[in-house]
C-alpha positions in Angstrom: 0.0 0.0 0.0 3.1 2.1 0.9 5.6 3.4 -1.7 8.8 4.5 -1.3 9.3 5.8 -4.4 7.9 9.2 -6.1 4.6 8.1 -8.3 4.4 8.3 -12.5 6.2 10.7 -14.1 5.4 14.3 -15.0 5.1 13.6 -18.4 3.2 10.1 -18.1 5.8 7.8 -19.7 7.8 5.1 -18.7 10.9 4.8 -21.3 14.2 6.3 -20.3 13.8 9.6 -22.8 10.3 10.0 -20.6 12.3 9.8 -17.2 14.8 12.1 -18.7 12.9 14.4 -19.3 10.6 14.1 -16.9 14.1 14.7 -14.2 14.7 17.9 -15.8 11.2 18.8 -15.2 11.8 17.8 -11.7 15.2 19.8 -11.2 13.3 22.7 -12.2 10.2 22.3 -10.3 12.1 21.8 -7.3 14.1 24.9 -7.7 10.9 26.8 -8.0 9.1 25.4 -5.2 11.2 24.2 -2.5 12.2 27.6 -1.2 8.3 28.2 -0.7 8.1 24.8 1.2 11.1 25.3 3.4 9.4 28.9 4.8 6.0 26.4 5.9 8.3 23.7 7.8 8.1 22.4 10.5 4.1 23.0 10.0 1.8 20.8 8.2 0.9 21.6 4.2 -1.2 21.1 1.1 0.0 21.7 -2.3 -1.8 22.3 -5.0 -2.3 22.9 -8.4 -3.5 21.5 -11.8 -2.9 17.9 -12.4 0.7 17.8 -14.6 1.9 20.9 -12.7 4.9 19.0 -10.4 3.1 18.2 -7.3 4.1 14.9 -7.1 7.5 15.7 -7.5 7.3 18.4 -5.4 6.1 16.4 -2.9 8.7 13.7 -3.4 11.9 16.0 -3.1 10.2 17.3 0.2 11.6 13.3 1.3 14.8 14.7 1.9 14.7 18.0 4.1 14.5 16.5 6.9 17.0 13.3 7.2 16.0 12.7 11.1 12.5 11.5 9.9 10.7 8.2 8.7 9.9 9.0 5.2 6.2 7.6 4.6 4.9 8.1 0.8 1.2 7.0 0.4 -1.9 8.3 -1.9 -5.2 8.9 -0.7 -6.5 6.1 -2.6 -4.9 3.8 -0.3 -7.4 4.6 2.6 -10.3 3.5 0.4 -11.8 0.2 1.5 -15.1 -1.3 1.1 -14.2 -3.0 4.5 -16.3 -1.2 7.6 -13.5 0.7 9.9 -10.5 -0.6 7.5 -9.7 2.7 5.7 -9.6 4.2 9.3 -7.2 1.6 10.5 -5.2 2.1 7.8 -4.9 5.8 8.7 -4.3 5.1 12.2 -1.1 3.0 11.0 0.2 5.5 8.9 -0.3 8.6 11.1 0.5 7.2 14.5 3.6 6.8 15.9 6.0 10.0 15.7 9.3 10.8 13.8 7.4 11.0 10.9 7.7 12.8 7.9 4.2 11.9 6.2 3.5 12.6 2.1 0.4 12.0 1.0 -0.2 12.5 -2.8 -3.7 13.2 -4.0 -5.2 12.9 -0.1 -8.2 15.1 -1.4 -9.9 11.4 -2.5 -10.5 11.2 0.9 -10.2 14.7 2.2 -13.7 15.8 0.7 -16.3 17.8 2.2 -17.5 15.3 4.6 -20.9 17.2 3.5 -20.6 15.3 0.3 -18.0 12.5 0.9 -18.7 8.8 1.1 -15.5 8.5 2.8 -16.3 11.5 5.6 -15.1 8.6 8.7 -12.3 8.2 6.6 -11.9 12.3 6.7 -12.6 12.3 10.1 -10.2 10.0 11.5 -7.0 11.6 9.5 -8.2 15.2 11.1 -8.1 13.8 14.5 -4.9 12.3 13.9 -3.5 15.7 12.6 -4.8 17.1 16.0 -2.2 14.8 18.1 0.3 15.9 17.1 2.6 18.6 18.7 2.4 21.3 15.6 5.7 24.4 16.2 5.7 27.6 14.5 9.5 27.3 14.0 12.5 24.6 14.9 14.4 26.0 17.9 14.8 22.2 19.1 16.4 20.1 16.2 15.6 16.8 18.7 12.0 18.1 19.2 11.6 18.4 15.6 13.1 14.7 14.6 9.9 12.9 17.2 6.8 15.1 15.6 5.1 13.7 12.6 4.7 15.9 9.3 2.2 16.1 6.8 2.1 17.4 3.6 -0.3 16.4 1.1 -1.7 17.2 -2.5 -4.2 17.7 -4.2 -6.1 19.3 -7.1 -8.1 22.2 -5.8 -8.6 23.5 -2.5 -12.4 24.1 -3.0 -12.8 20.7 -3.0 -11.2 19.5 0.2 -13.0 19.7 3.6 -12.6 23.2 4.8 -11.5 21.9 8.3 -8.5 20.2 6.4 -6.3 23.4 6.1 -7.5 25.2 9.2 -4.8 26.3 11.5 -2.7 23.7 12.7 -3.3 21.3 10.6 -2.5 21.1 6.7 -2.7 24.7 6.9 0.9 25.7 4.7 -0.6 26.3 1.5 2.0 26.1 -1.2 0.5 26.6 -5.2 2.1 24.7 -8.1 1.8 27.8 -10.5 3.2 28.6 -14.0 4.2 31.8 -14.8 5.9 32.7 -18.4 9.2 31.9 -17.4 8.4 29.0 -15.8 7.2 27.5 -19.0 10.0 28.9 -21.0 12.9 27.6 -19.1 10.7 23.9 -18.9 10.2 24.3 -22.9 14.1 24.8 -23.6 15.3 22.4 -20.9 12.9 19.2 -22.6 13.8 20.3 -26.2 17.4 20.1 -25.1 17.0 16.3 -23.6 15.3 15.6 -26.0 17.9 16.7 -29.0 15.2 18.9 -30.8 16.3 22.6 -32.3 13.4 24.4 -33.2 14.4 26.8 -36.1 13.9 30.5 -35.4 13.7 30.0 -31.4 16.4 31.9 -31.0 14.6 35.2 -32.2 12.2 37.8 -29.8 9.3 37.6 -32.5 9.2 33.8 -32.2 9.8 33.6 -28.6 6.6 35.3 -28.4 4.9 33.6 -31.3 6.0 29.9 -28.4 4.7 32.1 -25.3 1.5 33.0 -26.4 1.2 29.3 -27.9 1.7 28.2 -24.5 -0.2 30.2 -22.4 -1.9 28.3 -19.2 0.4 25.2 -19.9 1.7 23.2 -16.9 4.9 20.8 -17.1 3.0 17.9 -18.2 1.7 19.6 -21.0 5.1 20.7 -22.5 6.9 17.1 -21.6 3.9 15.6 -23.7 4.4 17.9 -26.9 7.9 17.3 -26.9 7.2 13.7 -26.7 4.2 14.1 -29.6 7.0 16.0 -31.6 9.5 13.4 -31.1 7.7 10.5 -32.0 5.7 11.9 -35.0 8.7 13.5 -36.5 11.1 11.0 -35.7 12.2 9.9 -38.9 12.8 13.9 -40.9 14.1 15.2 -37.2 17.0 11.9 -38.1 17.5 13.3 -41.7 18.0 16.8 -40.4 19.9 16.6 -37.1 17.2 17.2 -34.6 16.3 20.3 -36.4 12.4 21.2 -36.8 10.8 23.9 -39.0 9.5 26.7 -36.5 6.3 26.8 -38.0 6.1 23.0 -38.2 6.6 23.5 -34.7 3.7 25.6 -33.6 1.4 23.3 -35.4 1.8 21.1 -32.4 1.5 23.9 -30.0 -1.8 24.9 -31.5 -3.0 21.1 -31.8 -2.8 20.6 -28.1 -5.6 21.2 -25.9 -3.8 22.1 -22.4 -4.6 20.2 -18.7 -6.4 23.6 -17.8 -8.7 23.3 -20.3 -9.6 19.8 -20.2 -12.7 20.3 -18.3 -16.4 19.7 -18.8 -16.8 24.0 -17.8 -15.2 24.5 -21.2 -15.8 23.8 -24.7 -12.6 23.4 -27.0 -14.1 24.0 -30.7 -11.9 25.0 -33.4 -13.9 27.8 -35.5 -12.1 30.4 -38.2 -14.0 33.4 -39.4 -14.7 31.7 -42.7 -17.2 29.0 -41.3 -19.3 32.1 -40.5 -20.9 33.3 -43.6 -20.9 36.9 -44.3 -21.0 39.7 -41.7 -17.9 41.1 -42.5 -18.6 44.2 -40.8 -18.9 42.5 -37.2 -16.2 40.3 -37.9 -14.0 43.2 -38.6 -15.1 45.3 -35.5 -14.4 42.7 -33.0 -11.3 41.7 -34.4 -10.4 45.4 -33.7 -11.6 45.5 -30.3 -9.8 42.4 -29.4 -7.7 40.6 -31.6 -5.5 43.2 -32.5 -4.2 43.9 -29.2 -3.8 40.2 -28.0 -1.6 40.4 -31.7 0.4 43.5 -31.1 0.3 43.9 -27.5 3.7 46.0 -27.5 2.5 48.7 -29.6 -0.7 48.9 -28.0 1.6 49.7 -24.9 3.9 51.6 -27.0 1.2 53.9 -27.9 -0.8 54.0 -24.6 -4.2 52.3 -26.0 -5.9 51.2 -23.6 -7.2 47.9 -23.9 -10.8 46.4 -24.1 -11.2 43.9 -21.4 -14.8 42.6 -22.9 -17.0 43.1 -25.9 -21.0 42.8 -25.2 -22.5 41.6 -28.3 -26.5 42.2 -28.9 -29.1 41.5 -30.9 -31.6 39.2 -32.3 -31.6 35.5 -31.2 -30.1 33.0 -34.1 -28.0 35.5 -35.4 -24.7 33.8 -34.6 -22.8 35.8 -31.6 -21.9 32.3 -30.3 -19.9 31.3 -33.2 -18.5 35.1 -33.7 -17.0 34.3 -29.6 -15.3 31.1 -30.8 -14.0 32.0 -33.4 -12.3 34.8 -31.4 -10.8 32.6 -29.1 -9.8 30.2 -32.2 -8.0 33.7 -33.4 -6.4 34.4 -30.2 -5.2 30.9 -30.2 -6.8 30.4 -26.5 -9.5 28.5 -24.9 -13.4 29.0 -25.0 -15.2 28.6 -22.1 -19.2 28.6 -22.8 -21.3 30.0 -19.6 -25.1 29.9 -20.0 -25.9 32.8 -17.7 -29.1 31.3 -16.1 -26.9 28.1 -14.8 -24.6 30.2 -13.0 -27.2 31.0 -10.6 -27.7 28.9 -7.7 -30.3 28.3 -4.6 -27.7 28.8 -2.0 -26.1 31.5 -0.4 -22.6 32.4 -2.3 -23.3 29.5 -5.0 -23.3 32.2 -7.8 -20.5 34.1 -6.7 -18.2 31.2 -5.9 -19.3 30.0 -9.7 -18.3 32.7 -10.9 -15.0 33.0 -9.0 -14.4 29.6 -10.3 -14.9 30.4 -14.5 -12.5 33.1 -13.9 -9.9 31.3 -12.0 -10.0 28.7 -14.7 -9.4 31.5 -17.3 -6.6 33.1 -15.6 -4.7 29.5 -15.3 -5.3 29.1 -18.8 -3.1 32.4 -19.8 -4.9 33.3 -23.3 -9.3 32.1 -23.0 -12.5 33.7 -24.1 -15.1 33.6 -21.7 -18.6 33.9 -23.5 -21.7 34.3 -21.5 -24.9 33.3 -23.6 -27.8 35.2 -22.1 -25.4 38.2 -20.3 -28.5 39.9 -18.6 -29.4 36.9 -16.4 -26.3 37.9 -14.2 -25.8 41.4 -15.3 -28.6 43.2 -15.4 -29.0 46.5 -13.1 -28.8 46.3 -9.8 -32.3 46.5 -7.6 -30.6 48.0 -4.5 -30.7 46.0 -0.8 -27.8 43.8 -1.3 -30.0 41.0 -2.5 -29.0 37.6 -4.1 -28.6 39.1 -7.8 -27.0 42.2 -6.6 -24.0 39.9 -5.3 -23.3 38.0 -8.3 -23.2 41.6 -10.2 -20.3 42.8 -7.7 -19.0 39.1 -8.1 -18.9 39.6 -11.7 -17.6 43.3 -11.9 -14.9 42.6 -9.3 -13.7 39.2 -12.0 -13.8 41.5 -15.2 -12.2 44.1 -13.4 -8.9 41.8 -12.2 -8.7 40.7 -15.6 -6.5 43.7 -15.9 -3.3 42.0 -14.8 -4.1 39.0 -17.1 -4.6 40.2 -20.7 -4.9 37.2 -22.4 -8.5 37.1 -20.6 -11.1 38.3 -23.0 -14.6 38.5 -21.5 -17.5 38.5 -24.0 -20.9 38.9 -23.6 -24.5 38.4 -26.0 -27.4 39.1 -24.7 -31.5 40.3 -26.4 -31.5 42.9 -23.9 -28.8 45.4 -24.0 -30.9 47.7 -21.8 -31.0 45.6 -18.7 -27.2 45.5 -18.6 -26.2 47.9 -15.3 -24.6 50.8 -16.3 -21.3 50.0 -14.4 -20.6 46.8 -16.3 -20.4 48.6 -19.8 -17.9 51.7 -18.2 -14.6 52.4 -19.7 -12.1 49.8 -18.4 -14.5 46.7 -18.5 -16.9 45.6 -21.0 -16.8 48.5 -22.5 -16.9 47.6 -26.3 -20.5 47.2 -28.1 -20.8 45.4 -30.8 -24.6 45.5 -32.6 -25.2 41.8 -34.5 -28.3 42.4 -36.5 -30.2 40.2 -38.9 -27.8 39.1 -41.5 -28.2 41.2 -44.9 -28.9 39.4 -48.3 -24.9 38.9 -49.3 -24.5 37.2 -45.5 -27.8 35.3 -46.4 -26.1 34.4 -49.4 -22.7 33.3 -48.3 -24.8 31.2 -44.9 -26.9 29.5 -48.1 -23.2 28.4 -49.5 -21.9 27.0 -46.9 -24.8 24.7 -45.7 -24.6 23.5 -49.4 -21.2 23.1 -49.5 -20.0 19.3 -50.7 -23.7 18.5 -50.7 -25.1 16.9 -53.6 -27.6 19.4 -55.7 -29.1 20.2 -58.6 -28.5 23.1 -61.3 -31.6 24.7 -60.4 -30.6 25.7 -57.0 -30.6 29.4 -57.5 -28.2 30.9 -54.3 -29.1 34.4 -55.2 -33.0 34.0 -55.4 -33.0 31.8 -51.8 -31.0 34.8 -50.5 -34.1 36.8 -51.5 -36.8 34.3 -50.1 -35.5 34.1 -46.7 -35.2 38.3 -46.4 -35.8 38.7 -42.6 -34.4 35.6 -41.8 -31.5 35.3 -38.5 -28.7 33.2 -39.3 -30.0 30.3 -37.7 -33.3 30.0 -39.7 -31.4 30.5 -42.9 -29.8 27.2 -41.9 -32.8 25.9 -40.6 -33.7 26.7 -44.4 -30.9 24.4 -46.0 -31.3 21.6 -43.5 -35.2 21.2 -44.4 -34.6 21.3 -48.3 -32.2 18.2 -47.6 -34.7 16.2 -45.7 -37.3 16.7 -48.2 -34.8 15.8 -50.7 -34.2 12.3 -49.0 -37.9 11.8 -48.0 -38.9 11.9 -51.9 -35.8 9.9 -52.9 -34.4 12.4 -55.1 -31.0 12.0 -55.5 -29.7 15.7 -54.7 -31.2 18.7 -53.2 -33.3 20.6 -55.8 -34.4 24.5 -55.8 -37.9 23.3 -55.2 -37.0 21.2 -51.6 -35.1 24.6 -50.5 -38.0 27.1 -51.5 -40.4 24.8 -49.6 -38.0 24.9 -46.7 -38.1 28.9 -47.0 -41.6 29.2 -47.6 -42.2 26.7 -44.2 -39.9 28.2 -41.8 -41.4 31.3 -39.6 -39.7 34.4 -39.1 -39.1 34.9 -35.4 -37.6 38.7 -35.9 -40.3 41.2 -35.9 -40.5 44.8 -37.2 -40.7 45.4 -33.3 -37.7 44.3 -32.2 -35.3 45.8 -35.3 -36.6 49.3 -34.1 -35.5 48.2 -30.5 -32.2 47.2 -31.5 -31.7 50.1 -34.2 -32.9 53.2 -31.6 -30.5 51.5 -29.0 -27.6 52.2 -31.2 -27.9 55.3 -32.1 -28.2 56.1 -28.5 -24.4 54.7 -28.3 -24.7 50.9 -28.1 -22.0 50.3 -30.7 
């Protein structure tokens, strides 16, 4: 049950290029951290961080600070047992005793929220065994300090652990496995190097920047397992040419390679380009203004003393593609995309929201370069009824998120919502969301393009007249012009024909309901000429 030995590699593998690697990830993850650890002993600790991001290592060089102790290296999953009362002897075993020096990776399987923890006696009995011990502030008695047992354990994220886990005196050194841009920098050049890759053009400023913005949010694991993807799929030309790799050739594994921060069910990963949103060139080019460009060129806009747009609200009718216009933003900024309904953020209980909301940021900020979209903005954003109530919170939640997204720029909050005029005033001020972008209906030439690509490698006849449809469905949002396409191809199949005619496409048109009304273009249209983009 016990190990003595650190567990899997950083990088996952088990060959001796892995373990290479994986120990210069180590030398440097212990330089970094062990200065941090050292100021916490004697005291108890947690450390944590994203999976991949050198706990376990981390935890294993902490094995030799203090030679005068017994050096006991377990997992949480080791208490688990389906036994009744084994898990807690097991604890008792390992805990008791004294002259201990305790390391416990991943203890958070056990260490729960006994609120919501199957394993809460499990919880319960390493907290009381925590309490015995005899916890100093400092080490004024080197033979005091060999008989008192130690902890330090890991784990993921400290939401998730039972709050009475890192209360004083017990686990209560807090010590975060962080990556900073020279953190992952050093890490990149030290793997390539075991490794025996040259990256062409590495050498220069404009590339080193090209790398740190492809890397943004990455932990160790991520960059020991795109060194390893590199090695293995390029084997044979990186042989012809000396270990040398085309820069470019290079990045296209950066860019292919979803990082450990963003491999989580809150966020949605979805490669879109401008070109798979037909027409609206106008939008397109005004948020790639507001934001693109100074993610792009982020030393002039410093240079020159632009100040830069933290968010972007778009508004408008429902359908008419603000969702796809946010990804593909974040597929331009070569970053993340995390999709937030606004209505789910809101909870029943008291701080739910806030502590929600707290959490999409958090995950944004680790990621270094991310889009956060909220669908349906005014369902946490709307203007503030006064009395401190439950919505009001979640607004000062929110502004108090958008406004620290100062100090990380690659964080681009974006916003759609059908009612821009709910929106409080003090969201939409200079310094946060401040840029206004108006998505209307699109125009017959976007109607066109939307008709074209729906059609594209479909089967269809001659007759199918682009221009005329883009005539027929005048008034139509984006979405019903594909809804448009999609019926034509089911009549198509339902009458056997053997590609989509003009006559399955104008029934489609002539079948599918307008949901825009005269009503709500007036709305929209009066709202920006009042200064809504």
């Amino acid at each position: 049950m016990y190990d003595d030995e650190a567990s899997s590699s950083l990088g996952g593998g088990g060959d001796e290029a892995d373990r290479a690697a994986a120990a210069v990830e180590l030398d440097r993850v212990v330089q970094w951290r062990l200065d941090e650890v050292t100021k916490i002993l004697p005291s108890s600790m947690m450390i944590h961080g994203l999976p991949g991001s050198g706990k376990t290592h981390l935890l294993s060089a902490c094995g030799s600070l203090f030679p005068g102790l017994q050096v006991v290296r377990c997992r949480g999953s080791d208490f688990v047992s389906q036994v009744v009362g084994e898990g807690e002897r097991r604890v008792r075993e390992v805990f008791g005793g004294d002259g201990k020096l305790i390391l416990v990776d991943d203890i958070g399987v056990v260490a729960a929220d006994r609120k919501n923890n199957e394993w809460g006696s499990i919880c319960s009995e390493i907290l009381s065994a925590i309490d015995g011990y005899e916890v100093a502030d400092a080490v004024e008695d080197a033979s005091r300090a060999e008989r008192r047992n130690i902890v330090i354990g890991t784990c993921v994220s400290l939401r998730d652990l039972d709050p009475a886990m890192t209360r004083a005196g017990r686990l209560s050194g807090l010590v975060e496995c962080k990556w900073g841009d020279a953190e992952r920098w050093e890490c990149l050049v030290a793997v390539l190097k075991e490794y025996g890759i040259i990256v062409e053009g590495i050498e220069t400023e404009e590339y080193r920047e090209h790398i740190r913005r492809g890397v943004a949010g990455w932990v160790g694991a991520d960059i020991v397992g795109v060194v390893k993807m590199v090695k293995r799929e390029e084997e044979v030309d990186l042989d012809k040419r000396g270990g040398v790799i085309d820069g470019e050739r290079f990045m296209s594994y950066v860019k292919d390679t979803s990082p450990t921060t963003m491999r989580s069910e809150t966020v949605e990963v979805e490669k879109i380009s401008w070109d798979d949103i037909g027409g609206m060139s106008g939008v397109k080019t005004k948020i790639r203004r507001m934001v693109t460009g100074r993610v792009e060129n982020r030393a002039l806009y410093e240079k020159y003393g632009v100040r830069e747009t933290r968010g972007v609200l778009m508004y408008g009718p429902p359908g008419c593609s603000k969702t796809l216009i946010a990804k593909a933003l974040a597929t331009e900024c070569g970053g993340g995309f995390l999709l937030v309904k606004g209505p789910e953020v809101l909870g029943k209980y008291l701080g739910e929201s806030e502590n929600r909301i707290k959490e999409i940021f958090d995950i944004a900020r680790k990621a270094g370069n991310c889009v956060i979209f909220f669908d349906e903005f005014d369902s946490i954003a709307s203007r503030r009824a006064g009395g401190g109530g439950g919505t009001d919170r979640v607004l000062s939640q929110l502004l108090a998120e958008v406004d620290g997204c100062g100090t990380h720029p690659g964080v681009v909050v974006v916003g759609a919502t059908n009612r821009p005029d709910l929106i409080d005033e003090a969201m939409t001020r200079p310094g946060r969301i401040d840029g206004m972008v108006y998505v209307p209906p699109p125009d017959e030439e976007s109607r066109k393009c939307i008709l074209e690509l729906e059609m594209k490698g479909v089967p269809a006849q001659r007759s199918v007249d682009f221009d005329e449809l883009a005539r027929l469905t005048e008034g139509m949002s984006g979405a019903e012009v594909v809804g448009v396409v999609r019926e034509g191809k089911l009549r198509a199949i339902e009458v056997g024909r053997g590609a989509v005619g003009m006559e399955d496409l104008v029934r489609g048109a002539e079948e599918t309901k307008r949901a825009i009304t005269e009503d709500m273009l007036d709305f929209y249209g009066k709202f920006e000429e009042r200064g809504g983009g």
